[in-house]
N, C-alpha and C positions, 0 to 999 in steps of 0.2 A: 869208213873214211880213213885216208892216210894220214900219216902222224905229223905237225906240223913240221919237224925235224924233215922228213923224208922231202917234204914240197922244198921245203927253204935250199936244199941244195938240188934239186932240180931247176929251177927259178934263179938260181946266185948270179949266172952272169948279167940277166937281165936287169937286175935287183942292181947290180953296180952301175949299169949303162942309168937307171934311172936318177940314182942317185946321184951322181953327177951332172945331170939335167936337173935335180930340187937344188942343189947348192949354185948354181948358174941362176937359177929362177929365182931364187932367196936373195942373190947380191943385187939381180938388176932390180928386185922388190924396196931392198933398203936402199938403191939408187933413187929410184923413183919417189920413195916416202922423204927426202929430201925437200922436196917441191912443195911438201907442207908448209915449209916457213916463208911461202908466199903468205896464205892467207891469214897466217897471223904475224905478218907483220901490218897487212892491213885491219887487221884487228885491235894492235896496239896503238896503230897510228890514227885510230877515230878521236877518241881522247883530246890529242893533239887539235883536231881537227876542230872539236867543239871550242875548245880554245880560244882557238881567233875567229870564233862566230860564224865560220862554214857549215851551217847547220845541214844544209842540204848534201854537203858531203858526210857529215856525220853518220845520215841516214842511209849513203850509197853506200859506203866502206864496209860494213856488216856483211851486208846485203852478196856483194862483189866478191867479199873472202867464203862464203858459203858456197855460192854459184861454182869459183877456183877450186873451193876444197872438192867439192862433187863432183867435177871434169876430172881430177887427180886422182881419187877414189875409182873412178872405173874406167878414166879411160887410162892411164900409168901405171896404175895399183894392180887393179884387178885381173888385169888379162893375164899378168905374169901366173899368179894361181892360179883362175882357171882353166890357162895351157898345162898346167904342168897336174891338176886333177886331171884333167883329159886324157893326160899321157899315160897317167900313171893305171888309170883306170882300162886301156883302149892294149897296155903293154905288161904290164906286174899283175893288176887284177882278174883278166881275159887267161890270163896263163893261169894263174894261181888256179883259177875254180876250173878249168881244164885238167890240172892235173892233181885236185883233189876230188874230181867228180868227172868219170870219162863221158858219164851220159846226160851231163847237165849243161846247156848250152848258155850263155851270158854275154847279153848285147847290151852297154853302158847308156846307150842314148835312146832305147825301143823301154815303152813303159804298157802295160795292159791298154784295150782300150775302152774309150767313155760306153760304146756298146757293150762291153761283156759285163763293164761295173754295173750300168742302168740293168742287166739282165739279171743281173742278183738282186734287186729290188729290196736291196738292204738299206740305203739314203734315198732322198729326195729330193727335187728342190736344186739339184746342182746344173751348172750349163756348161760348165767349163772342167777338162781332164784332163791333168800333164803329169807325167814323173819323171824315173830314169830306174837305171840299174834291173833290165828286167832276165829272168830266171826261167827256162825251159827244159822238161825232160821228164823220164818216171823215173817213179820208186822203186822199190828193190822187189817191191812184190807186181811191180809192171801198170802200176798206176800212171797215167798221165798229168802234170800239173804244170802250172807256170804263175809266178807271182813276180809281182815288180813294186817300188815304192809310187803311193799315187798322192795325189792332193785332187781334187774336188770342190769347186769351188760354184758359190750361186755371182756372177756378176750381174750387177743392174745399176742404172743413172739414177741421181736424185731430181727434184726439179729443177737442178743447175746446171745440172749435165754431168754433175761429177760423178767419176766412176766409183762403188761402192763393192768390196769384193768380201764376202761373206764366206768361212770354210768351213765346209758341209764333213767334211773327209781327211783326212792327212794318217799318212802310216804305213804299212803292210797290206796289197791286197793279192789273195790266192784265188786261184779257180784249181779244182780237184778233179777231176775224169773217175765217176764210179761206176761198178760193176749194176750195182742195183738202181735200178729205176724208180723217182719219186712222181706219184702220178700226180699229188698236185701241188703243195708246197707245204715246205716245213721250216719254218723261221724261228731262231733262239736268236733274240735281244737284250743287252744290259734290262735287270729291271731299277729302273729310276724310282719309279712312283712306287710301292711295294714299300724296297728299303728305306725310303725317307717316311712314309705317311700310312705303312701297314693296313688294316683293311678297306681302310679309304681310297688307299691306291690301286689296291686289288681290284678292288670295284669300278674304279676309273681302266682300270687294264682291260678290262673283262667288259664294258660297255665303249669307250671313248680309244683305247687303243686296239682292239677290234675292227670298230667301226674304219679307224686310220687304215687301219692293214690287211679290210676287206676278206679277212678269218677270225677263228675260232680260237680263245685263251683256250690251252690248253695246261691246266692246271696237274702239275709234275707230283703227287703230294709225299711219293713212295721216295723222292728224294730234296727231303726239305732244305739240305744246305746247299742246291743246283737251284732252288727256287727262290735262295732268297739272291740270287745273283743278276739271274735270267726270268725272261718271260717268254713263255711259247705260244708260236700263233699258227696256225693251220687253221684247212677247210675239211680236211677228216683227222679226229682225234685219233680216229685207229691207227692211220698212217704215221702219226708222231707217234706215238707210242712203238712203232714197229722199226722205223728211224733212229728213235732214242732209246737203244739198248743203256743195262745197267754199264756198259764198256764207254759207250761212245759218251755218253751224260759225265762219264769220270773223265774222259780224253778232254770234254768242251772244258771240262772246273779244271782239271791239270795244266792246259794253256792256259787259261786266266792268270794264273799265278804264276806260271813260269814265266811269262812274257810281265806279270804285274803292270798290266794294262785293262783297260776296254776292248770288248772285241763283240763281233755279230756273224750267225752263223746263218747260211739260209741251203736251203736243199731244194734244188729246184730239176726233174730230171734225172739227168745222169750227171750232174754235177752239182758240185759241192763248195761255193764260195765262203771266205773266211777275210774278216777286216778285221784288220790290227791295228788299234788307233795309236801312235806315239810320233811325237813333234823329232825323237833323234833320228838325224841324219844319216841311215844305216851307207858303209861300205866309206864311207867319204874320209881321201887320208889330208892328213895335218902337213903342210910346207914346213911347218918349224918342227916336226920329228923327222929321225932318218929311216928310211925304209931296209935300214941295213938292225934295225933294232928290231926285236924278235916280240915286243910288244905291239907294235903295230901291228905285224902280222898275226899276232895272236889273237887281236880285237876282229880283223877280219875270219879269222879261220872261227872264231866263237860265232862271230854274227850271225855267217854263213849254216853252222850247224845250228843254230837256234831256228834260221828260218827252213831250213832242209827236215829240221824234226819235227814242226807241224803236219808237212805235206806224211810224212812216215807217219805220225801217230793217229793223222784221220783217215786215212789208208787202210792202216793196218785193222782200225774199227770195224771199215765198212766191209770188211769180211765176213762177219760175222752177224750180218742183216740179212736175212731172206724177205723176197718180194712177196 
């Protein structure tokens, strides 16, 4: 990868053209944030109202300044940021990972879709699938991959009709193109029940998450600090065994902790999916920092290579698997 130095002065003119568009987008933002002292002045003014025993207005004035504040909030407020995330993302971002990745392609508004997630049969239970910022291309050793931010979500009515939106999913999700072929599937999952409840849980893994996963616990025992993390499920143990070399078991525990997340690993095929669970907003830049500051750009060039060295270090594994 190139050095962030080398990107930043390839990128500089457009880095100023942008920048000039956040300080435009910043003034008409605190333009707009003005329009707040609508609804607290009808805030102050209930008070008032109770006063001379306008009860009925006391009750609307709240009610009216909240309705105001939330018309200001997104329809004044917010569109100035998210024109100017759009920009920034569609003009400074599209470039940046252009010319620090010649063969990675990056479309801000295209996200994985709900069919390739359901194909990893890593969650369940979800109906609904939207992200952004998704990532295409291979690896240096000719791997094909592509990952984008996703959320996953189960929607359903209560008996009132109100909508109830459950999150199955939110994070990092990968798809890997490998060389070797899994005949039937090989699942590594956080193990919950294990680390909280020890042989109890095992026991529950090995009859009751089984049963769930329609495979085989496949019990790791030759690396016990991989098992107290993870639980493995397949329908031939030989195959996970043959999957989870001593390389690739270090690659799955080495991202646990470099990413200091949750994650789920499933081998289904010829490919290789990876969810990475975390609530941060990856790539997304700040209106109140300047894009001419070498820290923001530095947060994305880091991001960037955090999520570019997963797809390279399960890559690099699957080398080293024979069918």
């Amino acid at each position: 990868m190139k050095t962030l130095h080398d990107i930043r002065q390839k990128i500089q003119p457009v880095l100023m053209q942008i920048e000039n568009s956040r300080l435009e987008k910043l003034k008409a933002t605190s333009k707009a944030k003005r329009l707040y002292a609508i609804p607290l002045v009808l805030v102050l003014t209930a008070p008032l109202a109770g006063l001379k025993i306008y009860f009925p207005l006391l009750a609307l004035l709240p009610c009216l300044a909240f309705f105001i504040f939330m018309y200001i909030a997104l329809a004044e407020v917010g569109p100035h940021k998210e024109n100017y995330i759009r920009t920034f993302k569609e003009r400074v971002f599209t470039t940046f990972v252009r010319s620090l990745c010649s063969n990675v392609e990056y479309v801000p508004d295209k996200y994985i879709s709900g069919e390739k997630f359901s194909e990893s049969q890593l969650f369940r239970g979800h109906n609904s699938v939207s992200g952004s910022d998704y990532f295409e291309g291979k690896t240096e050793n000719g791997s094909a991959f592509k990952f984008s931010e996703l959320e996953a979500e189960k929607i359903t009515s209560d008996s009132d009709g109100r909508t109830i939106r459950k999150t199955i999913f939110e994070g990092v999700f990968f798809e890997l193109s490998v060389p070797n072929r899994v005949i039937s599937r090989v699942q590594v999952l956080p193990d919950k029940a294990e680390s909280s409840l020890g042989g109890l849980g095992r026991l529950m893994q090995k009859s009751l998450g089984a049963f769930s996963q329609k495979a085989k616990m496949v019990y790791m025992k030759e690396h016990p600090e991989f098992e107290k993390e993870f639980v493995v499920y397949s329908k031939d143990a030989e195959e996970a065994y043959r999957v989870l070399t001593p390389a690739m078991i270090e690659a799955i525990y080495d991202l646990r902790y470099k990413w200091n997340k949750k994650l789920r690993v499933s081998f289904i095929g010829d490919k290789t999916y990876i969810a990475l669970c975390s609530e941060h907003d990856y790539f997304h830049p700040d209106i109140h920092k300047s894009v001419l500051d070498d820290d923001l750009l530095g947060k994305f060039y880091d991001e960037l290579a955090l999520c570019l060295s997963v797809v390279e270090d399960m890559s690099i594994e699957h080398e080293g698997i024979s069918p």
